[in-house]
N, C-alpha and C positions, 0 to 999 in steps of 0.2 A: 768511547775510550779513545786517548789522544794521547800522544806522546810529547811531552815538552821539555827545549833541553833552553833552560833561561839564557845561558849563554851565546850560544848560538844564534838564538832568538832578537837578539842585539845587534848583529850583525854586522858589516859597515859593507861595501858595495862588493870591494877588494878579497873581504873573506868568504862571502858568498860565493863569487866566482872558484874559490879556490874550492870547497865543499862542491860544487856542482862540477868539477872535473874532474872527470876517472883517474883514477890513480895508476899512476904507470906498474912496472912490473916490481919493480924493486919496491915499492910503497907497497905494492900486495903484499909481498913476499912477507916485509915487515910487520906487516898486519898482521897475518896468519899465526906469524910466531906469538902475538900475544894470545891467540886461544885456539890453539894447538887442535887437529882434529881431536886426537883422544880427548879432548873436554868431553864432561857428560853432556852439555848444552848441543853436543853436534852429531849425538844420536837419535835426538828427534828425526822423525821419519821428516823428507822433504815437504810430502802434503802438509802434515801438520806447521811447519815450520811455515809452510809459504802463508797457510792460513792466520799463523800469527802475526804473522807482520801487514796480511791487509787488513786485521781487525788491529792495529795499534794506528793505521793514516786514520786522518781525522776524519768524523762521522759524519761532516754537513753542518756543523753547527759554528760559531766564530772566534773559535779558538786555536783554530790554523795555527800552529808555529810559523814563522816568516819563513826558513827553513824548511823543506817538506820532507816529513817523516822518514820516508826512504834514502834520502839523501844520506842522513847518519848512518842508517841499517847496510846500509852496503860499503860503510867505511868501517865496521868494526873488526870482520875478518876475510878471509878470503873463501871460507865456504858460505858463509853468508851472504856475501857479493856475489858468487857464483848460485846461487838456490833462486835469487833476487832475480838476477838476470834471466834466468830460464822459467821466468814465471812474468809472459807478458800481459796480462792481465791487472798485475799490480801496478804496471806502468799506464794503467788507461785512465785513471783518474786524476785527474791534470785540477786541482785546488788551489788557489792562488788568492793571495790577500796585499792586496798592494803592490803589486808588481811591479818591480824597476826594471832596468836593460838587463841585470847579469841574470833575470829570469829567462831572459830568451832564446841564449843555449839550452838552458835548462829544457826548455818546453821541445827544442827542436831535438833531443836526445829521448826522452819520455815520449813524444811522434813515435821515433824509430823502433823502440823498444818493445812499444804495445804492440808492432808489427798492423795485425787488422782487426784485433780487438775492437768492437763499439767504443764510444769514448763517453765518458762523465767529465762536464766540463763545466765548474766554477771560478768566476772570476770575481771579485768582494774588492770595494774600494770602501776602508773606513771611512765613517762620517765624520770621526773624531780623530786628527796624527797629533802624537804627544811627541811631535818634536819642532825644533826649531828651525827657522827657514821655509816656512810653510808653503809661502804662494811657488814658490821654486820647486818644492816635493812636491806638490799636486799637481804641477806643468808634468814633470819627467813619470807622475804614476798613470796619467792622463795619456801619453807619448807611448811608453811601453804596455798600456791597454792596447790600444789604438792598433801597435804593431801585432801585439799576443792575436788579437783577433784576426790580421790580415794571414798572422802564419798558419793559423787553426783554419781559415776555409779552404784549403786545397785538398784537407779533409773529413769535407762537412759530411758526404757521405756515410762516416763513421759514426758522428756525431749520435747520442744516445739520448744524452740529457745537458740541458745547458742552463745554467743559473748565474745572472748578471748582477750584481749592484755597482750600479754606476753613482758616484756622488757629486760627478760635473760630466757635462756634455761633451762626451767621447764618441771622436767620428768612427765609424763602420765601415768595412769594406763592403762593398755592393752584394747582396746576395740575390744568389739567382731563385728563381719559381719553382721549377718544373719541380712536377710529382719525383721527379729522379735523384734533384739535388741533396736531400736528406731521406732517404727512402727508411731511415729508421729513427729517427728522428720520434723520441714518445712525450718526453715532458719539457718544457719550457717557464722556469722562473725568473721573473724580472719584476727585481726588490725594490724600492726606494728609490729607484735611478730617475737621475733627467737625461733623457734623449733627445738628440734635434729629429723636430717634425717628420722628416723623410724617412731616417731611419727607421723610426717608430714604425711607421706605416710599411716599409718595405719586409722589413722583420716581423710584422705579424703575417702580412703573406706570405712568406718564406716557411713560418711556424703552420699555417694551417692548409699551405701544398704538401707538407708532409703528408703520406698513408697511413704512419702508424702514428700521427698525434696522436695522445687521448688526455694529457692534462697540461694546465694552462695557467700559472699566477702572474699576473699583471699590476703592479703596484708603481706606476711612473708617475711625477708630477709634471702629469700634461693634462689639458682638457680632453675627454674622445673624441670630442671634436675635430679634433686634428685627425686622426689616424679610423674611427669605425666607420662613418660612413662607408668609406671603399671599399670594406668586406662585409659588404651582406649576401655576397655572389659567391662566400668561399664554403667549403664544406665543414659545417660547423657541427653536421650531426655526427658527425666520431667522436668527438670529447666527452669524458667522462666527467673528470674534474676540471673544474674554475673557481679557480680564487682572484679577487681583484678587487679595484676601485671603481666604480661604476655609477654613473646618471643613469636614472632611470627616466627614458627619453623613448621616442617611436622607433629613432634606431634601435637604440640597446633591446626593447621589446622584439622587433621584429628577428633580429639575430637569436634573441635566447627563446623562445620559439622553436626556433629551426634545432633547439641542444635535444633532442630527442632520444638520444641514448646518455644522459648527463646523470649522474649516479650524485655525485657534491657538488654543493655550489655553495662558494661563502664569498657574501659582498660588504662590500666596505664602501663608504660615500666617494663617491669619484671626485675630482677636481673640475670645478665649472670654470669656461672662463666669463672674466668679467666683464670685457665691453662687450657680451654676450644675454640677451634673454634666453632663458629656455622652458619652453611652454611647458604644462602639465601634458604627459602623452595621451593619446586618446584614449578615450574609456569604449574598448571593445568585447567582444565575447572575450573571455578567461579561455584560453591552450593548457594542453594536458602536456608536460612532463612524466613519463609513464616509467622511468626508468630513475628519477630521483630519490633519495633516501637520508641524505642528510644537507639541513639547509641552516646555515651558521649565517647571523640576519647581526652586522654592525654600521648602520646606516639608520638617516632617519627617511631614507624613502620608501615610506609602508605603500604607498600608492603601487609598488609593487605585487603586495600581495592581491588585489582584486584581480590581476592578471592570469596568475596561477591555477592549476588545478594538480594535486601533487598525491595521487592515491597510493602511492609507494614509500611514503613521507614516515621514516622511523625516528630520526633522530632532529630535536630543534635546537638551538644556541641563538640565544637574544642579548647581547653585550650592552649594557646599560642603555636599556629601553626606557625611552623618554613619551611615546606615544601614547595614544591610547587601544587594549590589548582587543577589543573588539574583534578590528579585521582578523587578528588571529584563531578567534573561535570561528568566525565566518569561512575562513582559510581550510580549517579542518574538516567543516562540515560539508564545502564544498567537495572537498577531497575524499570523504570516507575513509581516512587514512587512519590507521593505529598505529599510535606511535610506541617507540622503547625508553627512550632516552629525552630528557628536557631539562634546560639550563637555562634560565634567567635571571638578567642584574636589572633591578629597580629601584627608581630615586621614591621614597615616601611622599614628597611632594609633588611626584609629578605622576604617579600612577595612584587611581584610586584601587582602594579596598575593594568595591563592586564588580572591579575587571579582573582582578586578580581570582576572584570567586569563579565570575564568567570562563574563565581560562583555563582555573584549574580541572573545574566539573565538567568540563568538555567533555562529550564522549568520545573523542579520540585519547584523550588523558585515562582512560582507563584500565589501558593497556599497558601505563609508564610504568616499570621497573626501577628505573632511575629518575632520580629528582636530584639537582644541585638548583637552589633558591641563593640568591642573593639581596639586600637592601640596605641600601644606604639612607642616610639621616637616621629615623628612628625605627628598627624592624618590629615593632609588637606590634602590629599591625598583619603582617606576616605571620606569628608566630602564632594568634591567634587564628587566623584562618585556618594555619595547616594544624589544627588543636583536633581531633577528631570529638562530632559531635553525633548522638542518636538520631537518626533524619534524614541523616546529611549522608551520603556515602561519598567517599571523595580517595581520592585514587588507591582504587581497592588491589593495583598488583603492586604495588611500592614493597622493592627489596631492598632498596640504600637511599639514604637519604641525605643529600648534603648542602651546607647552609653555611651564608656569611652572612656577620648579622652585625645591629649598631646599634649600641644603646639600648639594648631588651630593657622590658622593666624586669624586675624581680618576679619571682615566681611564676613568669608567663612558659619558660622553657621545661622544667623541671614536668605543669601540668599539662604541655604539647607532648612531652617523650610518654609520660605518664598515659595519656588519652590512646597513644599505638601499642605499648607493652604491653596494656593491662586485659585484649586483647587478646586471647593464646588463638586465634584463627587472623589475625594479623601476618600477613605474607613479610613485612619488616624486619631487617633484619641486621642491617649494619645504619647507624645512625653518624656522621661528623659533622662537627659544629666548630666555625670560627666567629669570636663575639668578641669585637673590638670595641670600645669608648671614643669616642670623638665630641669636645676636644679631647688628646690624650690624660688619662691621667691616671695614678697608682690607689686601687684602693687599698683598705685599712687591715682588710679578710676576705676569705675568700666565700662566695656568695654562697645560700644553703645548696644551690644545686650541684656544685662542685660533689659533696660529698653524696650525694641520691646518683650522679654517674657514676661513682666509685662503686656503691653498693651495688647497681645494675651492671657493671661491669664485671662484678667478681661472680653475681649469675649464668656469665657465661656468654652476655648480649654483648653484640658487638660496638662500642660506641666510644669515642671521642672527642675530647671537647679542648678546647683552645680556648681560654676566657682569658679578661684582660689581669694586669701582671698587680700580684700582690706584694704588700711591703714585708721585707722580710724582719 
């Protein structure tokens, strides 16, 4: 939930400023008389009142008003402004989307306010400004970064959680080490940003001196080369979560290793550089991760998996897996792992039918509950497999089932659903389906199975389907 006031949102540098200063007394005064205590709005008891106004600032996601939420909410009356103020808490989440200079009061008042509040702290630089004058706005959002962060470390100590996207190379003030410096210091995300070299590197040991790290996304365009080497000496076994882009190299192995209490881990292909070779890392004994549970796998560096051993391994996510699914049954088997939860996108021509079988009937798949399949080019290949056959038992806990699919043939779907329904000791029990045409196109009616979901639907079975669009 976000509040957006379009206007405002438009801002020009001048009315900013004027929004982000308190209103002297006689501006109160005027306010108040627009909503009079006796309003019913200012019988809401304070608790609830202050709760409403931190659940209307924005939730993390990028839709930040320029403007921040609170800003308006302590101009519309004077009990408002007064609930607001006496609630430093709502001043500890410092969200910021392209900052210019008339943020900088701003940020040095929100300081004061939070008193000693922990702080959550986002700074977002779009990747895309829809205005004119660009190389000039991106110097001054670059400028008032640059400043925002020198003002924020005098109180790193507070610091709680901090999320970057940088969209050009924004200098850092020098952070210190010591275990002291951010002593609460829990999550660390850094989006899309380019960082210079040093930074990078001072800022991850800054991140994992912290005591109370425990999660970590990493998404810069840099090689690691630049910056992991130098922490293989830091304490890496307190992290729970890691998300990032990552080579899978001797460093990288040697560090996630050492992630011994790591609960997630979702990797994404790191950036190599190029006047760079980087060898295949050695093939050594496979390390137990003994604390992992969910491993979200979008990279083509399966050489990975020989390394693992993941016996706590409940939930997988495989983002258009291009490989071959082998190492994955190898993976499980090493592991002894039961999983809950499985999600994979496969191209038809790049993943055979035989792996998909290997993969499914795995004995760690016999524990999935959840299934999400996907397949791009032509899925009856898919569709076929997941058909239940006498012989075959194939994943005997499946309670939902969900599929994106391309170009089925005819009647392959209708006797897939049909093979789980007909079933009545079939644990199945919520079925969704998206069936798209590529190339696009409108057919003439709608396919018989359209109306066999209808009829199984009014039985009471839970099922969905999204097929492609018919002519009216």
């Amino acid at each position: 939930m976000y509040c957006t006031h379009t206007r405002q949102d438009t801002a020009t540098g001048s009315s900013l400023t004027r929004i982000f200063l308190p209103p002297d007394d006689g501006q109160t005064q005027s306010l108040s008389t627009t909503t009079p205590q006796s309003s019913p709005i200012n019988s809401i008891p304070v608790e609830i009142l202050t709760d409403i106004f931190d659940f209307c600032q924005p939730q993390g996601d990028w839709r930040e008003p320029s403007v921040p939420t609170l800003e308006h909410i302590v101009a519309v009356c004077s009990h408002w402004r007064a609930v607001a103020l006496s609630a430093p808490y709502l001043w500890s989440k410092i969200r910021l989307r392209d900052p210019l200079t008339p943020y900088i009061p701003l940020v040095q008042r929100w300081l004061e306010l939070s008193q000693r509040c922990p702080l959550d702290i986002t700074i977002r630089q779009s990747s895309k400004l829809d205005i004119s004058g660009l190389p000039l706005k991106w110097m001054r959002i670059g400028e008032a970064t640059s400043t925002l962060l020198n003002l924020l470390l005098p109180h790193l100590h507070r610091w709680k959680s901090l999320e970057l996207s940088l969209c050009q190379p924004t200098p850092f003030p020098r952070l210190p080490l010591s275990s002291e410096a951010a002593p609460i210091l829990k999550h660390v995300d850094i989006r899309d940003s380019q960082m210079l070299t040093p930074d990078a590197r001072r800022l991850w040991q800054m991140i994992l001196s912290s005591p109370s790290m425990r999660r970590i996304s990493w998404k810069a365009d840099m090689p690691q080369t630049a910056f992991l080497p130098g922490l293989i000496d830091f304490d890496w076994e307190k992290l729970t979560h890691i998300t990032g882009d990552f080579v899978v190299d001797d460093t990288f192995l040697d560090i996630l290793s050492q992630c011994t209490s790591l609960e997630y881990f979702d990797i994404s292909r790191g950036s190599r550089d190029p006047t760079e070779w980087t060898p295949e890392p050695r093939l050594g004994a496979p390390f137990v991760l003994p604390a992992l549970q969910v491993l979200r796998f979008h990279t083509d560096e399966v050489s990975l998996l020989d390394h693992l051993i993941l016996p706590l391994l409940k939930q997988v996510v495989l983002y258009r897996y291009e490989a071959r699914l082998y190492k994955w049954v190898d993976l499980f088997r090493r592991s002894s792992c039961t999983l809950v939860s499985v999600s994979f996108s496969v191209h038809s021509n790049k993943v055979s039918g035989v792996d998909v079988v290997a993969f499914l009937s795995s004995s760690a798949m016999s524990t999935v509950t959840f299934l999400h399949a996907s397949a791009a080019g032509n899925s009856s290949f898919l569709i076929k497999i997941l058909t239940r056959r006498s012989g075959r038992e194939l994943l005997p806990s499946l309670r939902t089932l969900s599929l994106g699919l391309q170009n089925c043939e005819d009647g392959l779907l209708e006797a897939m659903v049909k093979s789980w329904t007909a079933d009545s000791d079939s644990p199945l029990k919520t079925i969704r389906i998206v069936h798209t045409l590529y190339p696009h196109r409108v057919l003439q009616q709608c396919g018989p199975e359209v109306s066999f979901f209808e009829r199984l639907r009014q039985t009471g079975f839970d099922i969905e389907y999204d097929g492609p669009p018919v002519q009216n």
